[in-house]
N, C-alpha and C positions, 0 to 999 in steps of 0.2 A: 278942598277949597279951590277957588276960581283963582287962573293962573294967567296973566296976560301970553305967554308964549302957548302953552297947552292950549288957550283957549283960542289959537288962528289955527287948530287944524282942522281938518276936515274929514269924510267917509269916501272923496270921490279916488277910485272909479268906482268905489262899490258902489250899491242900491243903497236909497236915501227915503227917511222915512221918519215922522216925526217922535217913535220910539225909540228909534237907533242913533247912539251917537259916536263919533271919531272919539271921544277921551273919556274915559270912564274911572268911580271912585277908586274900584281895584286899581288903575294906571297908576292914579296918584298917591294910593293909599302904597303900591311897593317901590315907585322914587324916593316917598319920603321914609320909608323901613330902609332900603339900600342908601341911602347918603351917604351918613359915616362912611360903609365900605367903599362905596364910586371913590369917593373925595380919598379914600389910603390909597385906592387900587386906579386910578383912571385909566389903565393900559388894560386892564385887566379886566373888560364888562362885555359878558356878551348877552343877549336879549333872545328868547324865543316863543316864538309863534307872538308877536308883537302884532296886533289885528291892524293899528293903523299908523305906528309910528311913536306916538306916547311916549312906549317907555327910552326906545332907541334915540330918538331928538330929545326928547328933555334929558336921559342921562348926560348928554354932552350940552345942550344948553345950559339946563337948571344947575348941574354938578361938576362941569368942567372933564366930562371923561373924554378920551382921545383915544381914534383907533378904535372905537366897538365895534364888533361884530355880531351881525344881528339874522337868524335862519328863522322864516317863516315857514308853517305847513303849507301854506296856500298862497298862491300866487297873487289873487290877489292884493294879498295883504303887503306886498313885495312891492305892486304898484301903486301901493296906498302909502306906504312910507317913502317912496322916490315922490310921489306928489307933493308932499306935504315938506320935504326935504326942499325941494325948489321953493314950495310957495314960503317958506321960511329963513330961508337962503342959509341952511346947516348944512356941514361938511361933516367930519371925522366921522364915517361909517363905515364898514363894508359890509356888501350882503355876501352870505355865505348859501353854495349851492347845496350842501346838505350840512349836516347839524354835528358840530366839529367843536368841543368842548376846549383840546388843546391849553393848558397855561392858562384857562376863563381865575378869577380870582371872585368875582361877584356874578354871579347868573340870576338873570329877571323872568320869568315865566306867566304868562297866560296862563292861569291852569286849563288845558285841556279838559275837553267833555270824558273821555273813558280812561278808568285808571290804564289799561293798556299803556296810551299813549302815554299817561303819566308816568309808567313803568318804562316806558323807553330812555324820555330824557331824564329819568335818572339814573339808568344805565351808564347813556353817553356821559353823561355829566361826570358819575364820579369814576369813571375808568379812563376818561383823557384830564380834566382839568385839574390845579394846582391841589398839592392835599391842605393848601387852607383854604379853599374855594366855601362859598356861601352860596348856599342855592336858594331863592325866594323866591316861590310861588304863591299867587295872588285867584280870588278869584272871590265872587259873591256868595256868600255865608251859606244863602238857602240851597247852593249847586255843588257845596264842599262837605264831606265825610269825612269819618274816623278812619275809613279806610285807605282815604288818602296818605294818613299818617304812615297806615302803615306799608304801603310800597314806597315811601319814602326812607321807612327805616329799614327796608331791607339792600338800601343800595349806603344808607347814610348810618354813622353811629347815633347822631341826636338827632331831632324833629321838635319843634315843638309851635306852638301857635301863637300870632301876634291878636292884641287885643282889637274887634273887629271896632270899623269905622265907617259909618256911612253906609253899611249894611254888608261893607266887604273885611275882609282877610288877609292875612299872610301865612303861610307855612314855613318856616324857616331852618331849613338842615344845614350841617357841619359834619363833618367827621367821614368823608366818603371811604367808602370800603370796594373796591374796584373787582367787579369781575367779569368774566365773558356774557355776551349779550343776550336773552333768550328769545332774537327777531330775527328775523321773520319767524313766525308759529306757523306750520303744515298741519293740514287738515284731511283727509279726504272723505270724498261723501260719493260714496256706493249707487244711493238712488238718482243723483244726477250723473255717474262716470267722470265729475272734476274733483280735481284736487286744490284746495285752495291755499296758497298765503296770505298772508298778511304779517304788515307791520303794527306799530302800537295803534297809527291814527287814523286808519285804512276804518273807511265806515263798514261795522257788523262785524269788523274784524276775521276772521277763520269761516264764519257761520252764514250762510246764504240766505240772509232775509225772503219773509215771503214774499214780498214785490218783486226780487231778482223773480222768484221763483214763478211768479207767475206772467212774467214778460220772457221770458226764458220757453213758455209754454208756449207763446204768442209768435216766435222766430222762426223764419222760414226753413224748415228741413234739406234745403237742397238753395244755394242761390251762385251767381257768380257777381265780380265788381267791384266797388270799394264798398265799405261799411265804417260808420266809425259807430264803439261803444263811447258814448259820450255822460259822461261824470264815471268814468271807468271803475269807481274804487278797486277790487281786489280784480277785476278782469273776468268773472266769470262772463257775463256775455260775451266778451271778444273771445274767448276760449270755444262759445259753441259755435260764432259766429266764422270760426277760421275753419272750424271740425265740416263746417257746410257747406263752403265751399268761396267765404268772400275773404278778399285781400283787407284787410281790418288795421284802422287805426285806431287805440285807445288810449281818449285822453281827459285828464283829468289836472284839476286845479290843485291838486293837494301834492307832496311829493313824499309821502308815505303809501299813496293809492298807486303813484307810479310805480315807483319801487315792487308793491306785491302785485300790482299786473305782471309787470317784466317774471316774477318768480312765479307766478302763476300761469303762466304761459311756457315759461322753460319747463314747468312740472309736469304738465298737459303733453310735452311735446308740439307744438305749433309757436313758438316763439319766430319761428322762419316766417311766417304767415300774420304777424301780429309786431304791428308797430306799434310804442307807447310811447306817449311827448305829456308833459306837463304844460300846459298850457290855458290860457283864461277863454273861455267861451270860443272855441273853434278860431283863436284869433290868427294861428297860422296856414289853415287851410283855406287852397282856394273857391272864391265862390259857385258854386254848378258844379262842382265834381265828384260830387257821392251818390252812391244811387239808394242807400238803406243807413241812418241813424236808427241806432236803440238807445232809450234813455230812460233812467229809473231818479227821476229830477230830487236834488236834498230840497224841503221846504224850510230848514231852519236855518236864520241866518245869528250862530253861536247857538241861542237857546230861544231866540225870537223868532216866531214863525210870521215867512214873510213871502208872499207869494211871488216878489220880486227878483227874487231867486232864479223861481223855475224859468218864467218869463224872459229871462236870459238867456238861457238854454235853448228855449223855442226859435227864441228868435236867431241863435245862432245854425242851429240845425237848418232852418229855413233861409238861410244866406248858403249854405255852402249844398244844399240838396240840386240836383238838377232836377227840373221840371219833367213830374213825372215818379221823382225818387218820393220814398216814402218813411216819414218819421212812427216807428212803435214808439209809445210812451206809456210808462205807467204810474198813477200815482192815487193815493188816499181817493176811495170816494166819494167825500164828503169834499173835496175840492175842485172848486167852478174852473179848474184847468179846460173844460173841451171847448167854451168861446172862446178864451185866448188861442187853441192850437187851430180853431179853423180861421181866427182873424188874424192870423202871423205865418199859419203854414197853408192851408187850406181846407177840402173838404175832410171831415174829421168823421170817423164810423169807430164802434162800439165794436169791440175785440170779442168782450168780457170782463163780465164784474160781480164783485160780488159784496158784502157788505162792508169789505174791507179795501179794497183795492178794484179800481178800471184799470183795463189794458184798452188804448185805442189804436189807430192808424189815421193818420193824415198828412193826405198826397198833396206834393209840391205841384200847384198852376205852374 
């Protein structure tokens, strides 16, 4: 139902787009399943992977909670709830730098896209937070399984389902059964010489998508300078890119991707060589100072594919390239990515493709 407060937020700084929106029926549909609990517990609500703010401002508007604490995957979603937090004028938050269950009494959840990441924060959840915590996870009926239920029951004693609304859902466990964590997951793979980790929300998880693998084929055997692997997920390009011979930043928007960079560069050996920041589209590095970006761009923005994604990415590679430096990229190719990379970075040449995937290059004027 339409909310005068829910309804003044907004998606900025994310990408905008007349299918996406700042507050969606899952938002609403698990405020109004947690009430009752907010309203016993207000001290006691933490929010995660909250995409724009929703659940974290209206728990304490709409329900009076005080003190939430609220951990997003992604960064941007960080600066979507500090914007919406100003343009609303709501207090009582804090953002947490990693995902800290501690004393939670009501937890609100974004379902995650891969049970992994589901299997995390129910880890975290029922191994720090209170033993009468209520975990609620929410998410659109057509993108939810049975088998959600059951990584849910292997961390929780119940599970069980709220009646959908609006085409969305609740999952709602009790009964947490606390035990050690099984994240990062190690991997290694013989036919590329890395070893990978990964945490639950690290895209591909353990396993080296073909994309990696075919930008990976496309990397210079021998280079010196700076490098950034930009959308780093689990780090394997910054792994070969440090093995080659460049001084390597890898960063990424997510802080499960950081996390299994950093453990995937310790595992590799080149952690020395291999710096990783979380951060949104190169916003802390300076302009002209890299001489080689590699980028394997996500097109989905949640479950909606949106080209305004990658498009970010280009455009931040081409802010921080010195003229001269050169962006690899790879992606799906059936997507009109190479006008955008020649009219934001420059001249753009054909690596390799093949029905599934281009690798290009395109040099910074």
């Amino acid at each position: 139902m339409p909310d005068p407060f829910l309804d003044q937020l907004s998606r900025f700084p994310d990408v905008e787009a007349p299918d996406l929106v700042a507050v969606d029926a899952t938002d609403r549909l698990l405020l109004d399943e947690a009430a009752a609990g907010i309203a016993a517990h207000p001290d006691g609500v933490l929010t995660v992977d909250d995409t724009h703010g929703a659940l974290t401002l209206g728990a304490v508007a709409l329900h009076g909670a005080s003190g939430v604490r609220a951990y997003t995957d992604l960064r941007l979603a960080e600066l979507a709830l500090a914007a919406n937090a100003e343009r609303t004028g709501t207090a009582g938050f804090t953002v947490l730098p990693e995902l800290d269950a501690a004393g939670a009494r009501v937890v609100l959840v974004q379902a995650p896209k891969s049970l992994d990441a589901l299997r995390e924060i129910a880890e975290t959840v029922a191994a720090g937070a209170d033993r009468s915590v209520t975990l609620y996870v929410g998410g659109r009926v057509k993108h939810m399984t049975h088998a959600m239920n059951g990584v849910l029951g292997d961390s929780f004693e119940h599970v069980h389902a709220t009646l959908a609304r609006q085409k969305s859902r609740v999952l709602v466990a009790t009964g947490p059964r606390p035990g050690a964590s099984s994240f990062p997951r190690v991997v290694e793979h013989p036919d590329l010489g890395i070893t990978v980790a990964a945490h639950g929300a690290a895209f591909a998880g353990t396993k080296v998508d073909i994309g990696t693998r075919a930008l990976l084929r496309a990397l210079p055997a021998q280079g010196s300078g700076a490098a950034v692997d930009l959308g780093c997920g689990t780090g394997v390009l910054a792994v070969a890119l440090a093995r080659a011979g460049y001084a390597v930043l890898a960063s990424d928007a997510s802080a499960a991707a950081v996390l299994s960079a950093r453990a995937t560069a310790e595992r590799n050996g080149v952690a020395d060589r291999v710096t990783v920041v979380r951060d949104d589209a190169l916003a802390g590095v300076e302009p002209g100072s890299v001489d080689l970006v590699a980028c394997n761009p996500p097109f989905h923005q949640g479950t909606t594919v949106h080209a305004g994604i990658a498009d970010r990415l280009f455009e931040a590679a081409a802010r921080v390239l010195r003229p001269g430096g050169q962006l690899l990229t790879v992606y799906n190719s059936h997507l009109p990515h190479r006008d955008a990379l020649r009219r934001v970075v420059g001249p753009t040449r054909q690596v390799s493709r093949d029905p599934k995937f281009t690798v290009t290059a395109s040099t910074k004027l």
